[in-house]
C-alpha positions in Angstrom: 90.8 67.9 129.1 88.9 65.6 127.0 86.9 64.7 129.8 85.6 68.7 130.4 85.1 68.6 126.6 82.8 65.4 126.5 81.1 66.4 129.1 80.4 70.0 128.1 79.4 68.4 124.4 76.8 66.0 126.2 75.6 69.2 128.0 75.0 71.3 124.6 73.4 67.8 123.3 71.0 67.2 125.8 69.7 70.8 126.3 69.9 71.2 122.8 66.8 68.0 122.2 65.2 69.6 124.9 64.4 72.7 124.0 63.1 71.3 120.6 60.9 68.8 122.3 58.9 71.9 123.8 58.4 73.0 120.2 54.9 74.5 120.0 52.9 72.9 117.0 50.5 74.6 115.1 47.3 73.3 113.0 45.0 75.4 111.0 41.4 75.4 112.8 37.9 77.1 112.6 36.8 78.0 116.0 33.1 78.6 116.7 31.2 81.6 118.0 28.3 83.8 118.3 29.4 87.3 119.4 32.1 89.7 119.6 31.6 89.1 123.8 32.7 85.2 122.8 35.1 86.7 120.4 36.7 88.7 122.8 36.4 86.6 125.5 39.1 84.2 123.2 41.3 87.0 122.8 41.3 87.8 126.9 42.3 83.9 127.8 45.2 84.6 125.3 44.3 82.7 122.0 45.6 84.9 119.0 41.8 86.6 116.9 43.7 89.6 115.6 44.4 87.5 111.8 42.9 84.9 110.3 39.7 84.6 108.2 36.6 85.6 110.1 33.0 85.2 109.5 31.3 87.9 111.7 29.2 86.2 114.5 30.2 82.8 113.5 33.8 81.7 113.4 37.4 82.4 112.9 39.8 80.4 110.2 43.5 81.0 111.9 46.8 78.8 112.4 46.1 78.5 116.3 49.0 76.3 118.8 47.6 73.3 120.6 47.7 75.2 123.3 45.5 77.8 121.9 43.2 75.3 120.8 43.3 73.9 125.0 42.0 76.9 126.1 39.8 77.3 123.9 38.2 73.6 124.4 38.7 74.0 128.0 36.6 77.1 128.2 33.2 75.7 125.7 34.1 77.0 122.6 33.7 74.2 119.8 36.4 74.2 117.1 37.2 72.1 113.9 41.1 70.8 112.6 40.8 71.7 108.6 
C-alpha cells in the first residue's frame, strides 16, 4: 500500500513540473509593419493584433508569447523587446 501511494505521489510530482515547464512566457514587444496586408498577414499565421497599442501603418505595442514573436521573426517582420 505504501508502495502504490509513493508511486502514485511521484506520478502527480513529475507530471505536475512538467506541465509547468511548457509554461508560455510572454514579453511586451513593438512589432513592425507597413500595411494592413502585413497586419493581417500576422493575424493569419496566428499572432494575436486584435489589442494592443497600434500606430496605423507602422506598428503594434502588445504582450505577444515567444512563440508569437517566432513566427513573426521567422516570417520577416522586425520586432523590438520594450
Amino acid at each position: 500500500m505504501k508502495n502504490t501511494l509513493f508511486t502514485l505521489l511521484l506520478v502527480c510530482v513529475t507530471l505536475s513540473s512538467f506541465s509547468q515547464s511548457t509554461e508560455e512566457k510572454f514579453q511586451r514587444a513593438k512589432i513592425y509593419y507597413s500595411d494592413s496586408q502585413q497586419l493581417s498577414q500576422l493575424e493569419s499565421l496566428g499572432v494575436a493584433v486584435d489589442h494592443g497599442k497600434h500606430k496605423k501603418g507602422y506598428f503594434i505595442i502588445s504582450d505577444f508569447s515567444t512563440s508569437e514573436l517566432t513566427i513573426a521573426r521567422d516570417n520577416g517582420f522586425k520586432f523590438d523587446i520594450l
